[in-house]
C-alpha positions in Angstrom: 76.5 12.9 -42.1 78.8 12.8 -39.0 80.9 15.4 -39.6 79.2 18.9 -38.1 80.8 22.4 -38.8 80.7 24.8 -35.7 82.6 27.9 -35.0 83.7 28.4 -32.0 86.0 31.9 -31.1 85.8 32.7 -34.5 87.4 29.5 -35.7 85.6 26.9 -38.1 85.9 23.4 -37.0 84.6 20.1 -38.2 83.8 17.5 -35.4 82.2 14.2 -35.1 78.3 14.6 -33.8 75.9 12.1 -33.5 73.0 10.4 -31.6 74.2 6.9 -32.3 76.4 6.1 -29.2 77.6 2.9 -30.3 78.6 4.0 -33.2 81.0 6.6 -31.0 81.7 4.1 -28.7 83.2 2.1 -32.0 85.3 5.3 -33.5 86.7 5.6 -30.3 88.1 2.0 -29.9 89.3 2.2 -33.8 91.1 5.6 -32.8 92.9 4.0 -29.0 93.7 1.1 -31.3 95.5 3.1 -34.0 97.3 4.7 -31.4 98.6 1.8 -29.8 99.4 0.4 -32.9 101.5 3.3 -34.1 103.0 3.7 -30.5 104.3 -0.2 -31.1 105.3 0.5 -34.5 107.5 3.5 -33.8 108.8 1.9 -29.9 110.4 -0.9 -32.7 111.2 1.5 -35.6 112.8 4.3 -33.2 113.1 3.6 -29.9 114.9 0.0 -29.7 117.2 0.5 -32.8 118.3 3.9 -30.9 119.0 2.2 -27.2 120.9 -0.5 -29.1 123.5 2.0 -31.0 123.4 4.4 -27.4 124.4 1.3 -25.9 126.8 0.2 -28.2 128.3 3.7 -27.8 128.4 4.0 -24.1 130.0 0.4 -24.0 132.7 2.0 -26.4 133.0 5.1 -24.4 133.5 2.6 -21.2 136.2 0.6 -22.5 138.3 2.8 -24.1 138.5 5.3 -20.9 139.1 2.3 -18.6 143.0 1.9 -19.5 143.0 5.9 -19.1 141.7 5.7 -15.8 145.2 6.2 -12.9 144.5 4.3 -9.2 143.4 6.7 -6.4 145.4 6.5 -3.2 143.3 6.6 -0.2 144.4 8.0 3.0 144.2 5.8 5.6 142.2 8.4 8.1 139.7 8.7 4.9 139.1 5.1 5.5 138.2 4.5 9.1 134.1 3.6 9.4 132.0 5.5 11.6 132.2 2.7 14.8 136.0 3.8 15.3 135.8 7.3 15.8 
């Protein structure tokens, strides 16, 4: 049996013991690989979906302020580079 109970600080756990380090070796491939596979599975489910509508917002957001926006004089002593002074 792999899984071993212990108690440790008064708590009852169940982990994974045992003298067969392949065989750990292998549950710890299968678990990095789940991960990754869930971590692709949610970056298309989630994460894509929601930069496309942010985008789609921002790119509304953009437009409909840019007709709102009024031209901004400049003085022309604002304007001179640092060489001229």
């Amino acid at each position: 049996d792999l899984w071993k109970p212990i108690v440790e600080d008064g708590i009852s756990k169940r982990v994974i013991v045992s003298d067969h380090v392949i065989l750990l070796d292998v549950l710890h491939l299968v678990y990095v690989a789940i991960v990754i596979a869930l971590a692709a599975i949610t970056y298309r489910i989630i994460e894509q979906p929601g930069r496309r509508y942010f985008n789609r917002f921002a790119d509304g957001l953009a437009t409909s302020r840019r007709g709102q926006l009024a031209p901004v004089a400049s003085h022309p002593s604002s304007c001179q580079s640092q060489e001229s002074r």
